[in-house]
Each structure stands twice: as structure tokens, then as C-alpha cells.
N, C-alpha and C positions, 0 to 999 in steps of 0.2 A: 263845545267848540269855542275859540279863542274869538277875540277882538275880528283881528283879521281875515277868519274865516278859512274858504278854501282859495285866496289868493298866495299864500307861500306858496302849494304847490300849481296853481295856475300860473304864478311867475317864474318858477323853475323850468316847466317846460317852454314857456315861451322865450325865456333870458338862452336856454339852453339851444335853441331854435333860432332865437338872434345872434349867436355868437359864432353857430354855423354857417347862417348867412352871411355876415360881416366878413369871416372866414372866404369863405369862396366866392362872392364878391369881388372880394381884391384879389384873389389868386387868379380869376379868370373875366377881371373888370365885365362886369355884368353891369351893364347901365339900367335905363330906362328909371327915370323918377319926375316927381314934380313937387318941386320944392313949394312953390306958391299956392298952390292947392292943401300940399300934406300941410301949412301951415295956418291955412284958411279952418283947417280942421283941428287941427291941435291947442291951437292958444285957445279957442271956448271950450273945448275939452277941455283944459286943465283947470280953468277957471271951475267950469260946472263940478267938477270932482271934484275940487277944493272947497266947496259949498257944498254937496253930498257927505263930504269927510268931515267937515265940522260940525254938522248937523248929527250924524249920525254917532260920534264918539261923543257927545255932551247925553244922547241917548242912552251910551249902552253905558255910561259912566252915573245916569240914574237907574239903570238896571230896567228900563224900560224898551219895549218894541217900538219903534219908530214907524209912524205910519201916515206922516205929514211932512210938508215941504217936499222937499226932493221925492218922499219915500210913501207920498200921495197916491200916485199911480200907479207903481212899480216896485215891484219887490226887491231889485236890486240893479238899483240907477248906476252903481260906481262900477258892474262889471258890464253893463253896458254902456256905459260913456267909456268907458277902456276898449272896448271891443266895436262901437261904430267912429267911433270919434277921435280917441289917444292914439290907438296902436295904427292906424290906418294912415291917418296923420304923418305920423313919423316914418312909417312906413314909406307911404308916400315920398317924402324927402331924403330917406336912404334910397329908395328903389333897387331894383336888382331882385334878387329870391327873399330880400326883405318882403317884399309885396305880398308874398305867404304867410306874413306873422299872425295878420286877424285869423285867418282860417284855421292855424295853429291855436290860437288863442281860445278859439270862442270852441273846438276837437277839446280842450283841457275843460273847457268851464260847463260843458255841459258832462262829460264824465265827471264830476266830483262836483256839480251842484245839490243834486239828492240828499249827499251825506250834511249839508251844509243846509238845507231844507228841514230834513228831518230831525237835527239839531234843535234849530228854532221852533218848533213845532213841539218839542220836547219840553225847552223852557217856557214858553210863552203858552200852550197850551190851545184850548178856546178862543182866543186873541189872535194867537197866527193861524188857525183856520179860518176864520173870518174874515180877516186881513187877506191870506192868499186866492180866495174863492172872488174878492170882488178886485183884485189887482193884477196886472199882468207882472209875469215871471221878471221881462227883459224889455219890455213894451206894452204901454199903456193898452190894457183893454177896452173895449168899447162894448157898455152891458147897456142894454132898453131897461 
């Protein structure tokens, strides 16, 4: 599997799911948003993901698993800062049947996370199981 993972195609169906929102939105002005909220969430969003993104491609540019900073707790911090935080965010300040995009979002990321899993599990071996057994997938586990 690529750099990027299984975000092309969780972006396709989500970009492709926002286009038909946006779409029908303006065809039958469907309101209901909250700008000041969806932005309260988005600007640390982008922030945290641009500090997951750097961390992680200095990683995979030593050909190494990442399993510190961001990627301490969580097996994959950047699809869920996209999915609690980014897409909700913006949602939020689109409003309308944008407000479906997380639920879209997250419908894509758990079908094609597996292949995206068993990937790294492939490369990394011994190291990604060890790694996935004491980390959560999408949120921090909590082990005694």
C-alpha cells in the first residue's frame, strides 16, 4: 500500500458525497449550519493533522512504523481527526445534507480499513502486531 493509504478512496467517496450536497443544497437551499462551532472544530483539526502529517511522512520516509507522538495511542490519528474533528467542522459551517459527510466518511473508512491494516501488518510484521494489540484503531485505548 502507498504513502497515502486508503485515503484516495475514502476521499472519493466523501469529495463525491460533498459535491452532491453542495449540489442540492443550493437547488433547494437547505439551511441549518453553525459556522462558529464547525470552526471551533476545524482550525485544531487542521492544526493536529498537520502535526500527524509531518510526523508520520518523516516516518515512512525512514521506512519505519510510527508508533510515537501522534501515533502513541492510536493507530491512525489522521483518519480520525478527519472524521471527529475536520469533516464535521466544515460540515458544520456548510450545513444542510452536508451534516452527512462524517457519517459518509467514517461508512468509507471502516470498509477499506482492513486492506489498509493488513498492509502494514505485512510490512512491518511482529512490530505492527504488537503495536495494534496495545493501541486503539481510532481512539486511545485504555489497557490495566
Amino acid at each position: 500500500m502507498r504513502f497515502w493509504g486508503i485515503e484516495p478512496k475514502t476521499g472519493l467517496i466523501a469529495g463525491l458525497y460533498a459535491f452532491l450536497a453542495f449540489y442540492l443544497n443550493a437547488r433547494f437551499e437547505i439551511g441549518l449550519s453553525s459556522p462558529p462551532l464547525g470552526l471551533l472544530l476545524l482550525v485544531p483539526g487542521l492544526a493536529l493533522w498537520l502535526l500527524c502529517y509531518l510526523q508520520v511522512s518523516r516516518a515512512h520516509a525512514r521506512g519505519e512504523l510510527l508508533t510515537t507522538g501522534c501515533y502513541s495511542k492510536v493507530r491512525h490519528p489522521i483518519y480520525s481527526i478527519w472524521g471527529i474533528l475536520i469533516l464535521p467542522g466544515f460540515s458544520l459551517v456548510i450545513g444542510g445534507l452536508m451534516l452527512l459527510l462524517p457519517l459518509v466518511y467514517w461508512l468509507s473508512v471502516m470498509a477499506f480499513i482492513g486492506e489498509e491494516e493488513k498492509s502494514l501488518e505485512e510490512r512491518f510484521g511482529e512490530g505492527w502486531r504488537r503495536y495494534s494489540e496495545r493501541t486503539g484503531r481510532f481512539l486511545p485505548l485504555r489497557r490495566s
